[in-house]
Each structure stands twice: as structure tokens, then as C-alpha cells.
N, C-alpha and C positions, 0 to 999 in steps of 0.2 A: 278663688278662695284666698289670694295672697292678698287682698285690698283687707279681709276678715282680719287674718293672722297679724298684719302690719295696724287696725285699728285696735286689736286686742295687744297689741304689744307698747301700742302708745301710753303715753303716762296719764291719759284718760279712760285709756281701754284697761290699765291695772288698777284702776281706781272701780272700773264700773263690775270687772272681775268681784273687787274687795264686797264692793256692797253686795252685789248676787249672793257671792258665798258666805259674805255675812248675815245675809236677813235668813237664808239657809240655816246655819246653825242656829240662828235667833230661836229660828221656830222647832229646831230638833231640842232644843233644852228647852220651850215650855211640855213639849210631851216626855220627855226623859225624867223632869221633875214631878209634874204630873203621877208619871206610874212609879216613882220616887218613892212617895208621900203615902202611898198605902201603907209602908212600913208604919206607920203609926196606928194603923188598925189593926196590923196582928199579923201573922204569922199565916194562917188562913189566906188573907185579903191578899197579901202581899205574894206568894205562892200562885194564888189562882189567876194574878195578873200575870206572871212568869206563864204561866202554862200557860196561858191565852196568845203570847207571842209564839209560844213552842210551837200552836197547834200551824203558825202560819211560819215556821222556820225559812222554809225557802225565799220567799219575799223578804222576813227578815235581813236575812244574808246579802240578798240582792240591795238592799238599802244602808245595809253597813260599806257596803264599797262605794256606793255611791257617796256615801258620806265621807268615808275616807278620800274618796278622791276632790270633794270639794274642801275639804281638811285642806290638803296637798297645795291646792289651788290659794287657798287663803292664805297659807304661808307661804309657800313662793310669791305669790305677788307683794304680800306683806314686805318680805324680804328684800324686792327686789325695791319698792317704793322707797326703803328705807335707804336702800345704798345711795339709788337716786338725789335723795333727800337731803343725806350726808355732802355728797358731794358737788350740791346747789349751795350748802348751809354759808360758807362764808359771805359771797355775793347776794342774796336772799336779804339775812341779818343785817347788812351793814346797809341796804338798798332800802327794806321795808321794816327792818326791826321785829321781824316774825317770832323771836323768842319768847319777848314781852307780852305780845299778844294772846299766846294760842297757853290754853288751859294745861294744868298738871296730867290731867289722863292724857291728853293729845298729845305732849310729848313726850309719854311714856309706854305707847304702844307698842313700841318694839320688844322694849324688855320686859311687859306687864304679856305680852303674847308668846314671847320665850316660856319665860317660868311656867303658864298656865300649860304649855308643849310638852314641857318637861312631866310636871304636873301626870301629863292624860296617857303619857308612857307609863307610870308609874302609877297611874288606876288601872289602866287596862291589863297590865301584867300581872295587876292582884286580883280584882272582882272578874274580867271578862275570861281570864286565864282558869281562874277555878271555878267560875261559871261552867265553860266549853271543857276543860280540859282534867283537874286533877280531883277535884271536888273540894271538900272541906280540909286545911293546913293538916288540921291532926287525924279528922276521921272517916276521910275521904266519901263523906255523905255529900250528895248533890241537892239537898234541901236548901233552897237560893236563900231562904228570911235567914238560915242559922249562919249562912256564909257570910251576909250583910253585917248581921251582929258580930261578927268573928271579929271582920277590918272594922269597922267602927269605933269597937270596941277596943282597938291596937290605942291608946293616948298618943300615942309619938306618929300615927296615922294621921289619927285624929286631928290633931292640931296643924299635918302638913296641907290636911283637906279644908280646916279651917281660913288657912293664911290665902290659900290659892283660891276656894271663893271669894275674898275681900281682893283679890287682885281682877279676878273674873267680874266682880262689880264696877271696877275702875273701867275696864277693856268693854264690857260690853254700854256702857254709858256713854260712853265716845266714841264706839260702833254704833249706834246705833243713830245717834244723831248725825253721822257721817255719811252714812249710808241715802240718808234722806235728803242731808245734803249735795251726794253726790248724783242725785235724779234728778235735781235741778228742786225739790220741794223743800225750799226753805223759805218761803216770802217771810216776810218779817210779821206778817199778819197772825202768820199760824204756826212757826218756826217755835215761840215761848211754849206751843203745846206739844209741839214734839219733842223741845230740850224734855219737858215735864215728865212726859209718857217715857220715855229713856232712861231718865231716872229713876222712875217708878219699876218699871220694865225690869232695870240692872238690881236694886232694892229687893224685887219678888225672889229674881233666881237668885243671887249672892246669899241673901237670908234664908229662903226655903233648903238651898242644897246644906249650906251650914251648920243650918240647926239640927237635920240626920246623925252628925259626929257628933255637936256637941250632947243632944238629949243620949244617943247608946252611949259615950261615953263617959259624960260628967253628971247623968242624971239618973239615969237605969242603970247605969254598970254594966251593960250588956247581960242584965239579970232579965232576959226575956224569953 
């Protein structure tokens, strides 16, 4: 097992880490946005999706660690790439000129994946906390649609949940092309449709998750 551990530890094995556990999340935020968006149907819709997880709580749970744990993985290797990276950067730059080269998201992953960290503490401690734990801020109902409305409905929520999807658009457009590049699937044949689909990709979730704060907050009042 140490040949594993020493190719996973290599700066291609934190690379192939990233992609795993990025195409991972990729696909846990199209279904999180997904049962998201029922909030636009009501109250009803959006409830009866809740319960329909409830009724499989246990698997839930089982799949919130596992996410957590490829969370973990994403950021430590993140992290670790980064220091790497730093501490290449002068010989790198002056050798190849990599600064010039490599796009605005690409070199702002580290700090674009910080903030969204920061960010998913500060969701989980409001939605996932009064989901599991205290219920409603004022009226300690566990009615999930009224709780949505509650935080959405916060402007000063609102607009941090705002800012941090347009940083989640930057992060996941440069993840995601990354990733693909890091399989080796970049020919240059088919590379311009997956820059495409990435874009389009980071556009659906950055705009879908968004537009939740801004419609309860600037557009219903959270009169729902």
C-alpha cells in the first residue's frame, strides 16, 4: 500500500485527488439545486421534497459524511497544491512566464475556495443547524419552506449568499475544466466544448442558487 499512499501523495496524485473530489461535488450541487428550486412551487412542493429525504434519513446521514469527507479531501489537497505552487512560483515565472498565461479564475482558486469555505460554515450553521437542531429563529417550527424563507429573507444573508455564488461560478468554471484536464481529456479537438459545457455548467448553478435570495428577498419579501 505505500506505492498508493506515495502516488497519492505525489503532486499528480493531489491533482487527481482534486478532480475526483471535484467532479464529486460537481454532481452533489446539481441535485442540491435541483430539490433547491422546488421552493418556487410552494410550500407544499418544497416540504414534500424535505420529507421524501426524511423518509431515507439514515442513507442521508451516511452520504453527508461521505461528502464531508471528500469536502476535507478537496481542501487539504487544494491547500496543499497551493503551498506547492507558491513555493515553485519564482523559478516557474521567470522560466515559463505562467502568470501571464493562466486565466483570472485559475489564479484565484485558492482565495475564490477560501471564501466559498468560509461561506458553507456559515450556511450550514443557519439552514442545516435549524433544519436538525432548533427549528424556526423565532418560532421554533420545523416547517423547512418557512425556515428557507426566514434566511433568505435575512438582505444582509441574502446578498452574502449572493456574492459567494458569483465566486462559486468563477471556482467551479476552472474546476471543472481542470478536472478534465487533469484525465488527460483535453485534445484540442474537443477541449473548446468542454471549456463550453463548464461555463455553461458554473452559469446554471452560480444563477440557479442566486436567484433563491434574490426572488425571497428583493422580490416576494419573503411574503410567502
Amino acid at each position: 500500500m505505500s506505492w498508493l499512499f506515495r502516488s497519492l501523495n505525489s503532486s499528480v496524485g493531489k491533482k487527481v485527488i482534486m478532480a475526483v473530489t471535484g467532479l464529486s461535488l460537481i454532481s452533489f450541487l446539481m441535485v442540491h439545486l435541483f430539490g433547491n428550486l422546488t421552493l418556487y412551487i410552494g410550500r407544499e412542493a418544497f416540504n414534500a421534497y424535505v420529507d421524501t429525504l426524511d423518509i431515507i434519513k439514515p442513507f442521508i446521514r451516511v452520504i453527508e459524511v461521505v461528502l464531508a469527507g471528500v469536502f476535507i479531501l478537496h481542501i487539504l489537497n487544494g491547500l496543499r497544491l497551493w503551498i506547492e505552487n507558491r513555493k515553485a512560483r519564482p523559478t516557474r515565472y521567470a522560466v515559463s512566464g505562467t502568470a501571464k498565461n493562466t486565466d483570472f479564475s485559475s489564479r484565484t482558486m485558492f482565495v475564490t475556495g477560501s471564501i466559498i469555505f468560509i461561506f458553507l460554515v456559515l450556511h450550514l450553521s443557519t439552514f442545516w443547524y435549524t433544519f436538525n437542531v432548533t427549528g424556526h429563529p423565532e418560532t421554533g417550527s420545523h416547517d423547512f419552506y418557512t425556515i428557507l424563507v426566514y434566511w433568505f429573507s435575512n438582505k444582509l444573508y441574502a446578498v452574502a449568499y449572493i456574492l459567494a455564488m458569483a465566486l462559486l461560478t468563477f471556482h467551479l468554471n476552472h474546476g471543472f475544466q481542470s478536472a478534465f484536464q487533469t484525465f488527460g481529456w483535453n485534445h484540442k479537438k474537443y477541449f473548446s466544448l468542454i471549456k463550453t459545457a463548464g461555463l455553461v455548467y458554473a452559469l446554471i448553478m452560480g444563477i440557479g442558487f442566486a436567484s433563491i435570495p434574490i426572488y425571497f428577498s428583493f422580490i416576494s419579501g419573503g411574503n410567502q
